[in-house]
C-alpha positions in Angstrom: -57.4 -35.1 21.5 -55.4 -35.7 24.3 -52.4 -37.2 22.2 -52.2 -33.6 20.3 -51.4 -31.6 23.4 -47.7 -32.6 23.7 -47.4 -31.6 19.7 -48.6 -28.1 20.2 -46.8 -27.9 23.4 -43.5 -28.6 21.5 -44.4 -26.3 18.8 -45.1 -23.5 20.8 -41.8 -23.8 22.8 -39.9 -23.3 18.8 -41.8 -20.7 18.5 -40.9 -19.1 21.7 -37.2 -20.3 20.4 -37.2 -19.1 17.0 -39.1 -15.7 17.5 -36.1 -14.1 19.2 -34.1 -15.3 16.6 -36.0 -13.2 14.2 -35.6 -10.3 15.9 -31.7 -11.0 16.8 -31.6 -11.2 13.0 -33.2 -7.6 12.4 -30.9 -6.1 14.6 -28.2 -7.9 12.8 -28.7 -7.0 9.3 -25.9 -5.0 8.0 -26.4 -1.1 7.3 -24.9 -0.8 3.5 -23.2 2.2 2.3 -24.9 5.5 0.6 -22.3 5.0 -2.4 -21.4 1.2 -2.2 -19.1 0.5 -4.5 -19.3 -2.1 -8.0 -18.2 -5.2 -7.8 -17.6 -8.8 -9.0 -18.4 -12.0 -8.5 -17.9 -15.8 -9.8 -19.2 -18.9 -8.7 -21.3 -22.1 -9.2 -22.3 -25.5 -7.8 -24.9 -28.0 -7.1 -26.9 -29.2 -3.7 -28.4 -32.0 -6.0 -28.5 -35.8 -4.5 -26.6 -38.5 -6.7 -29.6 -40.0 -8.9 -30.8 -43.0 -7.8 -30.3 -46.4 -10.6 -33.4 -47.1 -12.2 -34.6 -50.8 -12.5 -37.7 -52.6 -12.5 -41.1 -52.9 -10.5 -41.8 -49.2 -8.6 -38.5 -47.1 -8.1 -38.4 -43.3 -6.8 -37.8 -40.4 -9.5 -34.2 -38.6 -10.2 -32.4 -37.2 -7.7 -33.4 -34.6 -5.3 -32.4 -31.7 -4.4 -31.2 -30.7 -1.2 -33.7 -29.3 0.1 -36.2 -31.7 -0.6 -34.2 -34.9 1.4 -35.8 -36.3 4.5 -34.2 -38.2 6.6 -35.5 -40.0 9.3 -35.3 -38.3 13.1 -33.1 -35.8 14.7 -29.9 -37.3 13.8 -26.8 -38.0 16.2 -24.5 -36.2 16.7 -26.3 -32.9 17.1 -25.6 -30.1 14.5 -24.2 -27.6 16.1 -22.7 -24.3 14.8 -19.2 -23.4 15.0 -19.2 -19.6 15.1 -16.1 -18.9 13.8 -13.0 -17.2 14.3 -14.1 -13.3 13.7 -17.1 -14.0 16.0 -20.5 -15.0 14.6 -22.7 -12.1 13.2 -24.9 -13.0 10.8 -23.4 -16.1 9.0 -23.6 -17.5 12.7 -27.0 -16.6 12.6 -28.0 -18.3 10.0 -26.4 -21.0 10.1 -28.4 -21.6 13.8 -31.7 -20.7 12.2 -31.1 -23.5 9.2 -30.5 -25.9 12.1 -33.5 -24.6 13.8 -35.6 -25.2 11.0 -34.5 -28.5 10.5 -35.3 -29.3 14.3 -39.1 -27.9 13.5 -39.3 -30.2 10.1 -38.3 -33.5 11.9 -40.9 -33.0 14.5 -43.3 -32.3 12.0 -42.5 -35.1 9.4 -41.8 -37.8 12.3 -39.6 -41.1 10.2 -39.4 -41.9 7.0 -41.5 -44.2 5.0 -40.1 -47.8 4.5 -39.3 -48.5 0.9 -42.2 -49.8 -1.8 -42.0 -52.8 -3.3 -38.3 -53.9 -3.0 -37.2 -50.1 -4.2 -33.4 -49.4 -3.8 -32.4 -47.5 -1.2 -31.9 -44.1 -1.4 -28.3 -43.1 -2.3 -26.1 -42.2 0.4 -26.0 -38.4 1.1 -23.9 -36.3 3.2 -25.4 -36.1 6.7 -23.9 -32.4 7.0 -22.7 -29.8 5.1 -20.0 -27.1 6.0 -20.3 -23.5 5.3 -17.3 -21.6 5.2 -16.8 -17.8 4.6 -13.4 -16.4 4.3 -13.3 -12.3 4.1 -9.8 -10.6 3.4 -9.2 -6.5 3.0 -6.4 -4.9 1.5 -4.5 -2.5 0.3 -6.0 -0.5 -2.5 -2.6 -0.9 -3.7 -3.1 -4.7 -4.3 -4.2 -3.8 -8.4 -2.5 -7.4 -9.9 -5.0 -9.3 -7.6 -8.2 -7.5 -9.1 -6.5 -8.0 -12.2 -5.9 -11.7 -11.5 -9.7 -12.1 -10.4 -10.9 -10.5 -13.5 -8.9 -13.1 -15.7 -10.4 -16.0 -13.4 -14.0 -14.5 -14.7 -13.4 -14.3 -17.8 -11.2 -18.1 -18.4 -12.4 -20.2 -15.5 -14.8 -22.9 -16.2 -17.5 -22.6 -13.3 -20.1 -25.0 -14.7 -18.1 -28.2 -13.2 -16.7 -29.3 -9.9 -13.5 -29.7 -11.3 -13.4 -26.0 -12.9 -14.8 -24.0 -9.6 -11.9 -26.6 -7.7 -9.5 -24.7 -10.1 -11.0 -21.4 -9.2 -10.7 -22.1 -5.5 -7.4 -22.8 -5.6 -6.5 -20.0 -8.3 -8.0 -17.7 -5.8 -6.8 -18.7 -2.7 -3.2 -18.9 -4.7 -3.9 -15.2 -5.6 -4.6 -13.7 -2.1 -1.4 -15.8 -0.5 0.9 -13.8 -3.3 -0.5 -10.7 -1.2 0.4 -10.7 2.2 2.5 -7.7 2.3 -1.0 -6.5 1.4 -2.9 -7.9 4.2 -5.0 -5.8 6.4 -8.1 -7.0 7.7 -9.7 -10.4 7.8 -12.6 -12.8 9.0 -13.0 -16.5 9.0 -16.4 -18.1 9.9 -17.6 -21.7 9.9 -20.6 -24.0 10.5 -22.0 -27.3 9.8 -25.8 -27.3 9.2 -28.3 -30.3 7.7 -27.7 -31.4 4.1 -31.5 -30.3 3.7 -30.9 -27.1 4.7 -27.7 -26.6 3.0 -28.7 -24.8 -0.4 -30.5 -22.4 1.1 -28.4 -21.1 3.7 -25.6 -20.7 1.3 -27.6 -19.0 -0.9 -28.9 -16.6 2.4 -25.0 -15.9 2.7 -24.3 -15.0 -0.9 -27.4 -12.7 -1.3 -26.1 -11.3 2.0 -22.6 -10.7 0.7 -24.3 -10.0 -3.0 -26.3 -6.9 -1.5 -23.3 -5.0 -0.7 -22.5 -4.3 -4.4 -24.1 -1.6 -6.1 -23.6 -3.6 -9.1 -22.1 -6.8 -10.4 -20.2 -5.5 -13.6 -18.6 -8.6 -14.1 -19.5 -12.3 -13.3 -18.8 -15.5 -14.4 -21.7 -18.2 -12.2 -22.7 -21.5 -13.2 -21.0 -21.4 -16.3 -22.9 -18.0 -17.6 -20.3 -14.9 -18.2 -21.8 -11.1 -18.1 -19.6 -8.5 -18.5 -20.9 -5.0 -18.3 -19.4 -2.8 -20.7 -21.9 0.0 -20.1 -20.1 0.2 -17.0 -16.4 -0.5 -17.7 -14.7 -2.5 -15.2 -10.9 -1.3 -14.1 -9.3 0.4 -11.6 -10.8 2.3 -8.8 -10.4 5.9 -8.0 -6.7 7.1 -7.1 -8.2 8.0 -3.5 -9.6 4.4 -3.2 -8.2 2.6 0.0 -9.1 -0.8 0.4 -10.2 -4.1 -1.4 -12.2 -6.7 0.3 -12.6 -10.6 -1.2 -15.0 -12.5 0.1 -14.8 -16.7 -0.1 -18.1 -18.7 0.7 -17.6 -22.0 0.1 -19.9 -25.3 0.6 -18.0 -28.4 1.5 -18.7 -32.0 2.8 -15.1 -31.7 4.3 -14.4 -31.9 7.5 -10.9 -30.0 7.6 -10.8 -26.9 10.7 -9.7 -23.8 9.8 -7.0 -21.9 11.6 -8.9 -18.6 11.9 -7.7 -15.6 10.8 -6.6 -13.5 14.1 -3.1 -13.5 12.4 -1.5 -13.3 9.3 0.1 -16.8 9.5 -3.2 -17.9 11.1 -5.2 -16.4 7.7 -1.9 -17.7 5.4 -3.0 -21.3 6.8 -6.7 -21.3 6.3 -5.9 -20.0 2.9 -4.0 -23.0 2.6 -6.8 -25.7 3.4 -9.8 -23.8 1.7 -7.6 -24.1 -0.9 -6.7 -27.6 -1.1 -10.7 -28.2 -0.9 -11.0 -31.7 -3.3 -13.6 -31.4 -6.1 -15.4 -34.3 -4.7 -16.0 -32.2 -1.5 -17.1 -28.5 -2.6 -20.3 -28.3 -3.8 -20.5 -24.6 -4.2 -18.5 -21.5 -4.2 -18.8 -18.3 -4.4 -16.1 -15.5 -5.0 -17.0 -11.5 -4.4 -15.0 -8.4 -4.7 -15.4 -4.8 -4.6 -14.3 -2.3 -5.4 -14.3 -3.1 -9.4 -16.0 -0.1 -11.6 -13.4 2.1 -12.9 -13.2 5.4 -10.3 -14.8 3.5 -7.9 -13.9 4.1 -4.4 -13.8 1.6 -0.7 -13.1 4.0 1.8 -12.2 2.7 5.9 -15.6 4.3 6.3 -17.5 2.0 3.9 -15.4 -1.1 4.9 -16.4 -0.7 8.3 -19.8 -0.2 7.9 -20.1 -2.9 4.9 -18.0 -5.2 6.6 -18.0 -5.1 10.7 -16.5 -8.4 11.5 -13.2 -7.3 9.7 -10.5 -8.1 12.5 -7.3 -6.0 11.8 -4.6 -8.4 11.2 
């Protein structure tokens, strides 16, 4: 009985670690907009493990996902989070709770089993993944980039790594043609677990997802959806801004400039956008405003998106 007491010792002190962070969280979360404005979005990727050769005699299924690897142990050198260049918020957040997590699981699951019966070895996986999120607002007067981002939706191929390369770079290409345009911007970064990776990103994109009051058109994973109940096109005369947001998943480990200048933003534009398609395993491009009449005001900018640094 004895040899439990340290266990519960340890788990009580996550809790007392992890309970704050829950209520940090709360008091993070976002306050949205009465009258948020449509939007688009366009995306794709995979967090699955290469499969693993099959041969004779016992052998492990397919590949796994990501968020069913183990590995064995903390790990060295520690994950930590790099809380980026617009200051943390709630990407920082969760990027420290899907360390956290992983911190709890590897106390819980102790080492990894030893391989049965002559089994290959597990194929090799990246130990971390980086989450990057890249937010730009502009000029409401920046019309040929929504109109660029709607021809991305409706050509680029986002069911391959090759294709959502293509729209990374497109993309990227797109917002460096504007930076007459430029107005506000954020850049934020962090490294968490490869078995935590899928998740978190797709915390941050339901995050970023939730500030549209509608997706009218999007392009994901190789499925299109265009909304022609609610035509897309060009917002209200008395719109004023446009915000882009880039979350992107890579196993590269290139730093970003930041974005507390323009040439600083021009440069991480630059990298994120010479991401290799071996490297990016998922990405995610939203936009508002996109419904026809639809309006981004200074008001609903701040409010929707507080870590906007003017540039």
């Amino acid at each position: 009985m004895a040899t439990f007491r340290p266990l519960i010792r340890t788990r009580r002190l996550l809790a007392s670690i992890l309970l704050p962070l829950v209520v940090v969280g709360m008091c993070l979360i976002q306050a949205q907009p009465a009258d948020a404005a449509r939007g688009g979005r366009m995306g794709g990727g995979s967090f699955r493990a290469p499969s693993m050769p099959r041969s004779g005699g016992s052998s492990f299924g397919g590949g796994a996902r990501g968020g069913g690897y183990r590995g064995g142990g903390l790990g060295f050198p520690f994950i930590i989070p790099i809380f980026g260049f617009g200051g943390g918020g709630l990407f920082g957040l969760l990027i420290l709770m899907a360390v956290a997590g992983v911190l709890v699981n590897a106390i819980r699951g102790g080492s990894t089993a030893p391989a049965i019966g002559g089994a290959p070895a597990a194929p090799a996986m990246p130990r971390n993944v980086n989450m990057i999120q890249v937010q730009v607002g502009l000029l409401a007067s920046a019309k040929s980039l929504q109109d660029d981002l709607r021809s991305l939706a409706s050509s680029s191929d986002t069911s391959s790594s090759s294709g959502l390369q293509r729209l990374l770079q497109e993309t990227t290409l797109a917002l460096l043609r504007q930076p007459d345009l430029w107005v506000y911007a954020n850049a934020e970064s962090g490294s968490v677990p490869f078995s935590s990776a899928e998740s978190t990103f797709n915390r941050l994109s339901m995050n970023e997802r939730s500030k549209l009051d509608a997706e009218l058109v999007s392009n994901v994973g190789g499925r299109r959806l265009d909304d022609s109940s609610n035509a897309s096109g060009e917002a209200d005369a008395t719109n004023e801004f446009i915000v882009v947001t880039l979350l992107v998943a890579s196993t590269a480990s290139a730093k970003l400039a930041g974005s507390d200048t323009g040439e600083a933003l021009r440069q991480t534009l630059r990298i994120l956008g010479s991401t290799a398609s071996s490297e990016l395993m998922a990405l995610e491009v939203i936009w508002q405003p996109e419904g026809k009449g639809d309006v981004l005001s200074a008001n609903d900018l701040v409010t929707a998106y507080p870590n906007l640094q003017h540039l």
